[in-house]
N, C-alpha and C positions, 0 to 999 in steps of 0.2 A: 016400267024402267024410266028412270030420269031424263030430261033431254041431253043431248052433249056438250050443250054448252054449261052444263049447268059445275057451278067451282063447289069444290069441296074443302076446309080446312079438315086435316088430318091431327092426330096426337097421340103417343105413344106414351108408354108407360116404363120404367124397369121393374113395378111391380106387374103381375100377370094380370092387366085390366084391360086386355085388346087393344084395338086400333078404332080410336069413335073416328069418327068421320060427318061435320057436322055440314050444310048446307050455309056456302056462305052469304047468300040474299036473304032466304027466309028465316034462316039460325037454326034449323029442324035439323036433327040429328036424322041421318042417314041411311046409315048401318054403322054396327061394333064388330070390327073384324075381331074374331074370337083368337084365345090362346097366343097373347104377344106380349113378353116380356123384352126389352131393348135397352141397352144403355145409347147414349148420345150418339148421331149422326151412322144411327145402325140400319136406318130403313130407307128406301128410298124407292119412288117412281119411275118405272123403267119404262121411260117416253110416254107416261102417262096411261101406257098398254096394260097394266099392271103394278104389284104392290110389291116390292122384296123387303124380309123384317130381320137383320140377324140377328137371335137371340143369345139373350146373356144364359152363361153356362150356368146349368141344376146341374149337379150333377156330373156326372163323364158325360152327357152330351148337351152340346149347344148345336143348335142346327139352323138353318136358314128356311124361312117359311116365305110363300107365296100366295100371294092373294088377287083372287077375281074381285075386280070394284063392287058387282052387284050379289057376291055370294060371302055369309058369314066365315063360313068358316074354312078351315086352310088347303089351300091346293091339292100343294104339294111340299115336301119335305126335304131337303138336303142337307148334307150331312159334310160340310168342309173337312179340311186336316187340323186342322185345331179352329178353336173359336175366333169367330170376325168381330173382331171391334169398333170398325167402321165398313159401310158398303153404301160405293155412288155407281150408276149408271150412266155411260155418254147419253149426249142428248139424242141421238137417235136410235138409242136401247138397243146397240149391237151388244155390246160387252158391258157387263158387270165388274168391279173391282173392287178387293175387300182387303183390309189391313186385318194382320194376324196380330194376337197373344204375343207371340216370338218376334214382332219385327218383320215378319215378309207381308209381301202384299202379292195377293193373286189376282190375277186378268183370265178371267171368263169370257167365254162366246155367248151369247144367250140363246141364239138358233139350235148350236149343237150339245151345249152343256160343257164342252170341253175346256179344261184348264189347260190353256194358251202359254203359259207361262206362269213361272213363281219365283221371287225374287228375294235376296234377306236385304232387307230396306235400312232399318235399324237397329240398335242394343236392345230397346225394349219398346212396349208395346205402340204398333200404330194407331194414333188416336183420331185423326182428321185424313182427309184426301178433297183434294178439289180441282177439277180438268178446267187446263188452258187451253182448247187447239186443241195439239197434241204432245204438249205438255201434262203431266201429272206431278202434283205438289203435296207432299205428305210432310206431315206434323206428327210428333211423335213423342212417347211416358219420358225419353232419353232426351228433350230440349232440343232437341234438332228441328231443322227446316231440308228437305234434300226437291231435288227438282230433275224429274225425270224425262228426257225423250223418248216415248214411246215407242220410236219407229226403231231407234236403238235398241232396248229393250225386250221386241218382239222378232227381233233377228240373231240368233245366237250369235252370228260370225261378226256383229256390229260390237255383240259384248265383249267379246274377246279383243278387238279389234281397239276398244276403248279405253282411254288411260285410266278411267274414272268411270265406273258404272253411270252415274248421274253427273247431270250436266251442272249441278253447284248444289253447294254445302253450306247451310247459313247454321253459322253456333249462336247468336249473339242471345238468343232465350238464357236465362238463368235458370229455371224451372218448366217442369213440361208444358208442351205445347196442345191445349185444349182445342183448336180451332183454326179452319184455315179456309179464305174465302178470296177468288178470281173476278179482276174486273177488266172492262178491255182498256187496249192498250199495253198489254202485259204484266200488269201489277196487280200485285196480291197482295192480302193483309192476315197480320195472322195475330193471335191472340197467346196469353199463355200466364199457368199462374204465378209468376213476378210482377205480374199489376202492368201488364203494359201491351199494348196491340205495336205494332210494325207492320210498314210498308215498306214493298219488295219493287224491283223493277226486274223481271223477269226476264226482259234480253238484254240486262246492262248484268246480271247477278251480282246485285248488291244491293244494300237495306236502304234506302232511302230517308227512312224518317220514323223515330224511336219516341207512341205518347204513351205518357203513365198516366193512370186511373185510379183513384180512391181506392179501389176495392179489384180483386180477383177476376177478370172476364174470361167468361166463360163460352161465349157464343159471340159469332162476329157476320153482320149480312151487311153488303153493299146494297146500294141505293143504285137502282139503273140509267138514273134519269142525272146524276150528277158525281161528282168525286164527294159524298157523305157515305159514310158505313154507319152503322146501329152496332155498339158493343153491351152484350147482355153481362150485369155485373152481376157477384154473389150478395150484393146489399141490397138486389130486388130491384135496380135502374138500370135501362137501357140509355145511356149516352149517346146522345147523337154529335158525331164526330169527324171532323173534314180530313180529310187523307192530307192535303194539302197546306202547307202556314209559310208566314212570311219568316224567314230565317233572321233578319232584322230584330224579331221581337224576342226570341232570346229564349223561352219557355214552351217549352211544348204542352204546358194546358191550355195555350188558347188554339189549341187544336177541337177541343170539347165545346161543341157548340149549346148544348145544353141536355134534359135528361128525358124522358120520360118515365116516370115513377108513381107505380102503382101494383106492383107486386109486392108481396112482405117477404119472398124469399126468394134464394139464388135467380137469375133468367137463365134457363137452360140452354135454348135453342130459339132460334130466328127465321122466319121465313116473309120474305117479301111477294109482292105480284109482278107480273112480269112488268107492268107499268111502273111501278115505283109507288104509288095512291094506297097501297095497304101493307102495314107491317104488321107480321100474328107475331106472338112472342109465347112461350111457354116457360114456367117456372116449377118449382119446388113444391110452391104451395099447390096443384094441383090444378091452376086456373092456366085458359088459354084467352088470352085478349087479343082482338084485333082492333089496331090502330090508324086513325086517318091519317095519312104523315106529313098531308096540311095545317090542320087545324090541331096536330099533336094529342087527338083524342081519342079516349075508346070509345069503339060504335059497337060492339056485341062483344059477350063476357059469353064463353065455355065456360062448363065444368067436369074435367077426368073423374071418372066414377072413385079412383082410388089411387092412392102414390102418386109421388112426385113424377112431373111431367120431362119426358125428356126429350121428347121428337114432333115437331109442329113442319107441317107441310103446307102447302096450297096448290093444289091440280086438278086439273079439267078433262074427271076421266074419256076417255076415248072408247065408246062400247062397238069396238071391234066384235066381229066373232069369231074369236080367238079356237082354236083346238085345244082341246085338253092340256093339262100341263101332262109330262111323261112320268114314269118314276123314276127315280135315280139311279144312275148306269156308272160302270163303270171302265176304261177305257185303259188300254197299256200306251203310257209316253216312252216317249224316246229311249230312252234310259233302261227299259222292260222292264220297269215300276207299275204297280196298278196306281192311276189317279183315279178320284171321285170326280164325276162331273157333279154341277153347280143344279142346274133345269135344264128340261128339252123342252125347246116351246118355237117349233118349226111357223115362220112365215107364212099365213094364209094368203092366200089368192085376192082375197077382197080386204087386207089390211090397209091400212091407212099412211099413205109416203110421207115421212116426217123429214124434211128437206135440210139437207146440214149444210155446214158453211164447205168454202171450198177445199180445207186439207183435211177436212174429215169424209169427204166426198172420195179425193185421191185416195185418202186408205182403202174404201171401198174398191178403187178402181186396181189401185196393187194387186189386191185381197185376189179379184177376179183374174187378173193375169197370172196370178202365181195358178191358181187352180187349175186355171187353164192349160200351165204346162205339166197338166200332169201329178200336182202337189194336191192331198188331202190337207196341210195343213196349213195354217198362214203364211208363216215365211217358212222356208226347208231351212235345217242347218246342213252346215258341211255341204251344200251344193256345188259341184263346179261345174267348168262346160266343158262343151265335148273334150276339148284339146288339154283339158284337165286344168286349169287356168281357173284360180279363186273367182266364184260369183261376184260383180261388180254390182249389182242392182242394190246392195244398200248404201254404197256412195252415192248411188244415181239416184233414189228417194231420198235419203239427206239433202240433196241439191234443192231437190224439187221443194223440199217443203219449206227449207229456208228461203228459196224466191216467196214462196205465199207468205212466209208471215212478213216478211219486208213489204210484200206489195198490201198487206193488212195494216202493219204501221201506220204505212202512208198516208192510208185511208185513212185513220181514225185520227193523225196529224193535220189531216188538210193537206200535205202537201204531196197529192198523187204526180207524177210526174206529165207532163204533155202528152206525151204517145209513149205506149207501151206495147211492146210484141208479147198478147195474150195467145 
């Protein structure tokens, strides 16, 4: 078994060519997770615990596969309500979230398998997601941008209660939206094919700043160490590109700081390190390069045994000892609907605390007091109290969370204020 520190780049395929997974010090292939076809931004690392792949539909079924880092082949199997076209996991792999075929996007548990919620997001399909906090930002086939509060959303009585399912609506995409990517501070960037990325300010809701690009971008990673993004084009260059330009100068190519160029076909998908010192990129042509993002070089060339590449990762499995994954159950919601759960993949004893920031902490802390009184489920709908008097506790976590992201702001302003009552 490998040690744990040891990095993996990941890559996916939409033809059935697995999951390689190569060693990113010595370049040595891994292991090939077996039987995984995915189109773009379909797989994803659930706190590094684990592998989730959602596959493109053969057929009447497209299902969701799960992968042990150190075993070929596939877990276990699930079976959604129609096909996922995109699946992220929060960073501390409580809940899984997938964009549907139709426009909904479903919110998974991962402990219980249970579907938490289900939502119609857009007119057509969701194609990107990407968590703020507790913000979620989806990009979608329909050119939209929508921006959701979760904590809204996982409260029935907050939905009803809201003029607007989501907390803003950005049309300004002409054509769909391929990609969507979170940096702090609030701001998001999103991609889309009318040849142009956008930056968002996420607690002002509204676009900030609109660059055009030679060609179609299809993939968009931010850089952690600065306000540059990496936009993957379909001419085979990744543009490296400043979020930020002086308005004085009139054009927004001198947003394009310059490219890197060495693929001969589309760039699919982007993954950076959590330092910022390595960008992978994956393309068309079937190669995965990883890049110094000093010296603008490649330092080791992959090659996907077959088909265009369309999922490039970077993670530092974690060899927990995980229990089995479970098989797939199924549970009556609210409604006396049968839902399909996602996995059951209960918390071991000897798992490994992956530490979150502090409103993703709170949710946990909600999560527990709601259970506590009583509740199987995240938030109860239709709860009142005794006296029969509407549930107040989702004004009372709206509060709370809007104090954290203001006292987060701050932070990342510089300007925390002298004394604060924490």
């Amino acid at each position: 078994m490998a040690p744990p520190s040891q990095q993996l780049v990941l890559a996916a395929s939409s033809a059935d060519a697995g999951v390689a997974a190569w060693d990113l010090r010595t370049g040595a292939e891994a292991i090939r997770h077996r039987s995984c076809s995915s189109r773009p931004r379909a797989i994803t690392a659930v706190a590094d615990r684990f592998l989730a792949a959602a596959q493109a539909p053969a057929g009447n079924s497209a299902p969701i596969h799960y992968y042990h880092w150190d075993k070929p082949q596939v877990a276990v199997k699930s079976f959604p309500a129609e096909p996922i076209r995109v699946l992220i996991a929060d960073p501390e792999g409580n809940y899984l979230i997938g964009g549907g075929i139709s426009g909904d996007i479903f919110f998974w548990e991962v402990a219980s398998g249970e579907l938490l919620v289900r939502w119609h997001a857009h007119y057509r399909d969701v194609r990107c997601l990407a968590l703020y906090d507790l913000l979620l930002v989806s990009g979608s086939e329909d050119g939209s941008i929508k921006v959701w509060d979760l904590l809204t959303m996982l409260d029935e009585q907050s939905r009803l209660d809201a003029k607007t399912p989501y907390l803003y609506n950005f049309n300004q995409h002409t054509l769909p939206v391929t990609d969507v990517a979170c940096f702090h501070g609030a701001i998001a960037v999103s991609s889309s094919e009318d040849r142009t990325c956008k930056v968002w300010s996420l607690s002002e809701g509204r676009m900030l700043r609109s660059i055009s690009f030679p060609a179609i971008i299809d993939s968009v990673e931010i850089d952690p160490r600065s306000h540059i993004f990496y936009a993957g084009g379909r001419d085979g260059k990744i543009y490296v590109t400043a979020m930020g330009v002086d308005p004085s100068q009139g054009c927004d190519d001198s947003s394009i700081l310059g490219a890197l160029d060495d693929h001969s076909k589309a760039v699919t998908s982007l993954a950076s390190s959590t330092d910022g010192l390595l960008l992978v990129s994956g393309s068309e042509d079937g190669n995965v390069w990883v890049w110094d993002t000093r010296s603008q070089q490649v330092t080791r060339k992959f090659k996907h045994s077959q088909g265009p590449v369309t999922n490039v990762l970077i993670v530092t499995p974690k060899r927990v000892n995980l229990p089995p994954l479970q098989s797939l159950r199924k549970v009556c919601a609210a409604n006396g609907e049968v839902e399909p759960r996602a996995v059951i993949l209960p918390h071991p004893e000897n798992d490994v605390h992956i530490a979150g920031n502090l409103s993703s902490n709170l949710l946990e802390h909600l999560l527990d007091a709601t259970q506590q009184h009583g509740s199987s489920r995240l938030f109860d709908s239709g709860v009142s109290t005794p006296n029969g008097a509407p549930n107040e506790q989702g004004a009372e976590w709206r509060s709370k969370y809007l104090e954290l992201q203001d006292l987060f702001v701050h932070e990342v302003l510089g300007q925390m204020p002298s004394s604060m009552d924490i």
